[in-house]
N, C-alpha and C positions, 0 to 999 in steps of 0.2 A: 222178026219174031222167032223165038228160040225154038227146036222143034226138039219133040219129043226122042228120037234119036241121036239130037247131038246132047241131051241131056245125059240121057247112056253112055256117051262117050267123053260128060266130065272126067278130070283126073286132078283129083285132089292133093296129089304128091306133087304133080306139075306146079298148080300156083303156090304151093309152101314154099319148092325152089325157085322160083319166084320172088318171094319175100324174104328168105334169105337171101337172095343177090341182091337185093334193092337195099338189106339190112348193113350186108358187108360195104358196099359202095358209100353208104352212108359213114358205116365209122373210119371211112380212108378219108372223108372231108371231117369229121368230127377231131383227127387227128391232125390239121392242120393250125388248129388254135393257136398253139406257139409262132410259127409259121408268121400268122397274121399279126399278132402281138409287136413282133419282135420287126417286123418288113419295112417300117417308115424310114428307120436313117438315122444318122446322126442329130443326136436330139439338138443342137448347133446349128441346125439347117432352120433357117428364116429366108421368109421374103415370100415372092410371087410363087415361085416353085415352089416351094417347101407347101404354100397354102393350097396348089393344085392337088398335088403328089397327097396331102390328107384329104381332102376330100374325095381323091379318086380311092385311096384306102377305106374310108368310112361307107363309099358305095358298093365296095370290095367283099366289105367283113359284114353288109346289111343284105347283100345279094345269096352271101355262102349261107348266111342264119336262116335265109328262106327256103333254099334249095335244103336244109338240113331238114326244116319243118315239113318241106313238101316229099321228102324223100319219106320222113316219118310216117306220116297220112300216106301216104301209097303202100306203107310196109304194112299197115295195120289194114287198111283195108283187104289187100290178099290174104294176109291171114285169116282176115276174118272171112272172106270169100271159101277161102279152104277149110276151114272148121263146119260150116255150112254146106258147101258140097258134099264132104265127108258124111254129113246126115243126111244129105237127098237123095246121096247115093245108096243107103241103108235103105231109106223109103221105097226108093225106085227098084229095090231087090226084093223088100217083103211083097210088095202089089205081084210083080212078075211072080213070083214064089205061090201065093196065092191065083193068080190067073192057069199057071201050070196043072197047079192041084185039082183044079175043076175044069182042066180041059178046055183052056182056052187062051186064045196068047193076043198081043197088043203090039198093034204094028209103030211104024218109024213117025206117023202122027199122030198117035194117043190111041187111035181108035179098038175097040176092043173088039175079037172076032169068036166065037163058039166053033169051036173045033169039033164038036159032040152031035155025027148024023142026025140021031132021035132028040137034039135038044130041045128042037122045035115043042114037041108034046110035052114036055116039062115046064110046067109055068115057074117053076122059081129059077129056071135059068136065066130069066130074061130080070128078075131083080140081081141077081147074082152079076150079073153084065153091067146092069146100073149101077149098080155098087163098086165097080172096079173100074168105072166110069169117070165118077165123082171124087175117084182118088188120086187117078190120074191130072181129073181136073186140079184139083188142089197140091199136086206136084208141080203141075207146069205154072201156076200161081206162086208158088216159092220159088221156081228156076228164073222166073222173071224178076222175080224181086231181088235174087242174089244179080243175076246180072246187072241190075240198074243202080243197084250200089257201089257195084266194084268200078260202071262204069262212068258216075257220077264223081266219082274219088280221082279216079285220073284223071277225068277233062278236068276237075278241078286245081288239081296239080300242073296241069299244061296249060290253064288260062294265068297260073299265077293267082290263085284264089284262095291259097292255103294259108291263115296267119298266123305268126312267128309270136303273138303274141307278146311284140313287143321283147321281145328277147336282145341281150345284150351281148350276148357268149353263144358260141357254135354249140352247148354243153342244153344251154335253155330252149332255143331251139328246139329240140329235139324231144319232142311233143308228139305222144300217142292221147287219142282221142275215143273217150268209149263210141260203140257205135249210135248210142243214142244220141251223143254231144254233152251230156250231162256231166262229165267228169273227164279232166286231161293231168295227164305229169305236169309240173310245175309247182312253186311255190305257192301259200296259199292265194287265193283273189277274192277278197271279200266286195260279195256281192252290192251292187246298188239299188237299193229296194225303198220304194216313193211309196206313204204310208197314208190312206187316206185321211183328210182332216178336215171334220162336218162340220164343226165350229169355231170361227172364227176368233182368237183369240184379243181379247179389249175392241168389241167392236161394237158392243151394247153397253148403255148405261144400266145400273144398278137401279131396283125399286127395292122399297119396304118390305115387301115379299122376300126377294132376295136375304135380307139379313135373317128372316126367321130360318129360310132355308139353310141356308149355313150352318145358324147354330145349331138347327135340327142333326146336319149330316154331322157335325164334329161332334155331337153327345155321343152316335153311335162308334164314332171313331174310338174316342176318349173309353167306351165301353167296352166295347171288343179289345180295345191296351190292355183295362183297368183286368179283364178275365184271362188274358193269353190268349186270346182265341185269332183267328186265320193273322201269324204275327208274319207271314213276307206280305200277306195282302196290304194289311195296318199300314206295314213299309212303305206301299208304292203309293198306297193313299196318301200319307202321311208328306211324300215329298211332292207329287201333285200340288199339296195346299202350299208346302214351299213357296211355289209360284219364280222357279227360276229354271225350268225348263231345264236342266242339265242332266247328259245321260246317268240313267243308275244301272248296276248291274243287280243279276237276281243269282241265283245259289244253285245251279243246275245239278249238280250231286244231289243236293237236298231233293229237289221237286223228281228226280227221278226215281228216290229213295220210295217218296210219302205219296206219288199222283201215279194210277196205273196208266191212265192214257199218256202222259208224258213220255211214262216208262215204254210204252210202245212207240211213240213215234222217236223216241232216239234209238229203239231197236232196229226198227225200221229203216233209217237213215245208216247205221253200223251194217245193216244187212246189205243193202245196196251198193254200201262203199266196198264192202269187203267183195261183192260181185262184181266192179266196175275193177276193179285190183286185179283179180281174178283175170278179166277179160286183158286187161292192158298185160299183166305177168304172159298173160299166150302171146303176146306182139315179140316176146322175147327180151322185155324188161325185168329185170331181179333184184335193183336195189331204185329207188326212185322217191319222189313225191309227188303225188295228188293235189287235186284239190276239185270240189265240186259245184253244182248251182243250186240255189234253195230253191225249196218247194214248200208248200204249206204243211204244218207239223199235224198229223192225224192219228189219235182221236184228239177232240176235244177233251182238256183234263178234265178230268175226275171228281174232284174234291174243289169244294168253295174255295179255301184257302189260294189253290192255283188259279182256278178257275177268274177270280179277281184279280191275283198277281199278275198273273201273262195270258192265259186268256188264248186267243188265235194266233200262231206268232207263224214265223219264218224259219224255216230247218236248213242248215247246210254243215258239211263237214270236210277236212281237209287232213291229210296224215303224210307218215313215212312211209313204206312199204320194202323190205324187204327178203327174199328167198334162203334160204339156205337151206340145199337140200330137195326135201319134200316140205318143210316146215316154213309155212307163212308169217312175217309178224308185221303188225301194223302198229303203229302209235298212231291214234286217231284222234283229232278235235274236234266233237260237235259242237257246234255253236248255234246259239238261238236269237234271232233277232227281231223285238216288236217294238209298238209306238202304242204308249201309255196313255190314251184318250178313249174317247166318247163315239158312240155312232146314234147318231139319229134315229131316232125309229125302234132302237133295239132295247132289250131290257135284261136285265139282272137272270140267271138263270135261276140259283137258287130262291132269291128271294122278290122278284116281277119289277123290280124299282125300274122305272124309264130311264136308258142313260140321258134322256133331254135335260133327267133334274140338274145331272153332274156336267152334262156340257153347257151348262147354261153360266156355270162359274167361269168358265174359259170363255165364255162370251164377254163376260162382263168384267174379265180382267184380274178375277181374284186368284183364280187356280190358271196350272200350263201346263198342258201335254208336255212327255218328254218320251227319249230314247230307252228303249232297254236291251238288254244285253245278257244272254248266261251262257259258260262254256265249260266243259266238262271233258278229260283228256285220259284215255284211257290206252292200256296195252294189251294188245289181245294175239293171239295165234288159233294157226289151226292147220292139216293137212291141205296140200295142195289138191286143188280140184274140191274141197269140202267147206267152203267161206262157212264162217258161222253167221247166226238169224239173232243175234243180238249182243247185248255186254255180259246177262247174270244166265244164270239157268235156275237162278230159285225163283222163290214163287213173288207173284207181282202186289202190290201194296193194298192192304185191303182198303184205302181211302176213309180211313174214319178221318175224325176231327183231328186239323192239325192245332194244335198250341206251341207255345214258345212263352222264352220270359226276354228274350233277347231284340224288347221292342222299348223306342223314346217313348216317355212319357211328359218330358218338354212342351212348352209352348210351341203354337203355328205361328212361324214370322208372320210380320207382318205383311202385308198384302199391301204394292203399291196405290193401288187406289182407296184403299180402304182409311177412315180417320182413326187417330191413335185411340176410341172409346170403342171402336169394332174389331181390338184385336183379340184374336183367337185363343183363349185359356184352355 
């Protein structure tokens, strides 16, 4: 257990030199790339040898890609151990600073002592004690947690536990990781995200009912075209009846334009990457790429129109990142990812309609869930140390009605199970 006197005696210069050595060491293997490239031989060489000699090379240049990535994760975590002590040890001066001031000092285990002969008769000495108490406590709460980070990061490094992520080059490798894990250098990794699906699609036969229904939902479709009104919703409706299940993409500009919740949760998501950049730029990174994991896109949009279109989706994003200077720039791509169905149980926001009416089409074979997709690529700067909290700084969309004219008013294919007198006009 860490005591309250060897906390006093962090030094936070110590572990940065640290990370620089661990930093330099790394680009003297980073620099062997060629090296490895060029080591097999005579491209001429066949036979038993020759098949030895690459396999012992390809376990050569998969051993160094690891040691690069393991050298990374040990450089990022003392940095970030030293960023962190740097603050404790502020803390750990304002408490003592205050303990001074009211005559009282706090020994090499936390414990706090009253220096003050008549403090006895002052009752708010002893809140005053409490108080410096509780701060202590909550110091030595963060000195444990910096330590079990930093020392989590190494043993993980020395079991061989750090992954290369599949890297191919000494260059990929070399992999800083924010300390939450939510975001590392590298090219993008789009996420694998299993979407749930409450209705089983052609797994119920059609009744009479059924056909009224239909034609009920397609009047409103055919209406809402015929007026312009929620025209990306019309869209996703409209290929649902398709009934061919293939991804569509949706207008992410647009819906961040015309939806304020939208527009907050891609804020939110720029805001995070631009801090997660931030964090990796202090590892001693200055030109690079990102890439991050989704989380659910919050708030809920705004406006019917979106609200129907995409609905609850998937947020992630992935960019460039580079320094020059004081001056940060990112090229950033968020991207949104949903699955275009039904959930049991739930209903329409604006208007109470049960999704059961509309899952009950993909039960029985006439409509298909499908894939969606919107991405939106922007370039942004800012001062080092000052990430910016989103893409615009005007003001956010007042969510009135969205219209469009730039919607089919075509027929709905026909529906495989469907007879050629119940096709869709």
């Amino acid at each position: 257990m860490t005591s309250y006197a060897e906390v006093r005696s962090w030094n936070p210069d110590a572990i940065e030199g640290a990370a620089r050595s661990v930093r330099g060491r790394k680009e003297q293997i980073l620099g062997l790339q060629d090296e490895l490239d060029l080591s097999f031989g005579p491209l001429f060489w066949h036979g038993t040898g020759a098949d030895e000699a690459r396999r012992a090379l390809t376990g050569l240049r998969d051993r160094a890609e690891h040691v690069v990535a393991e050298a990374a994760h040990v450089q990022k975590a003392l940095q970030d151990a030293a960023d962190a002590v740097t603050d404790l040890r502020q803390r750990v001066e304002e408490v003592e600073t205050v303990a001074q001031a009211n005559w009282f000092t706090i020994g090499p285990d936390g414990s706090v002592r009253d220096n003050d002969p008549g403090g006895a008769a002052d009752p708010t000495r002893a809140a005053t004690a409490h108080a410096l108490a509780e701060r202590v406590t909550r110091l030595m709460a963060i000195a444990q947690e910096v330590d079990s980070r930093l020392s989590e990061a190494l043993s993980a490094a020395e079991a061989g536990k750090v992954s290369d992520h599949g890297a191919t080059t000494l260059a990929d490798a070399d992999i800083t990781s924010t300390a939450d894990g939510k975001y590392h250098t590298g090219p993008p990794e789009k996420p694998d995200i299993t979407f749930d699906e409450d209705f089983v699609y052609d797994s119920e036969d059609s009744n009479l009912g059924d056909h009224a229904d239909k034609l009920q939902w397609l009047a409103k479709l055919r209406g809402a075209q015929a007026l312009g009104l929620m025209p990306d919703a019309t869209e996703m409706y409209e290929h649902y009846w398709d009934n061919t299940g293939t991804p569509k993409e949706w207008d992410y500009d647009k819906a961040y334009r015309e939806d304020s919740g939208i527009r907050k949760g891609v804020d939110s998501e720029v805001t995070r990457a631009a801090r997660a950049a931030e964090e990796i730029i202090r590892s001693g990174r200055t030109d690079f790429s990102m890439t991050g994991a989704p989380s659910g896109a919050t708030p809920y949009p705004q406006t019917e129109n979106w609200q129907k279109a995409v609905g609850g989706y998937q947020i992630w994003s992935h960019g460039n990142v580079k320094v020059e200077g004081s001056k940060v720039t990112m090229v950033i791509t968020v991207e949104g990812e949903d699955r275009y169905n039904f959930n049991r149980g739930d209903a329409d926001i604006a208007t109470g309609a049960a999704d059961d009416d509309n899952g009950r089409f993909t039960e029985i074979g006439w409509a298909r869930p499908f894939d969606t997709h919107g991405s939106m690529t922007k370039t942004i700067t800012w001062e080092l140390g000052h990430p910016p909290t989103g893409l615009s700084d005007g003001p956010p969309p007042d969510d009135g009605t969205v219209r469009g004219t730039d919607r089919d008013r075509g027929p709905t294919p026909d529906n495989p199970r469907e007879p050629e007198r119940n096709r869709a006009r």
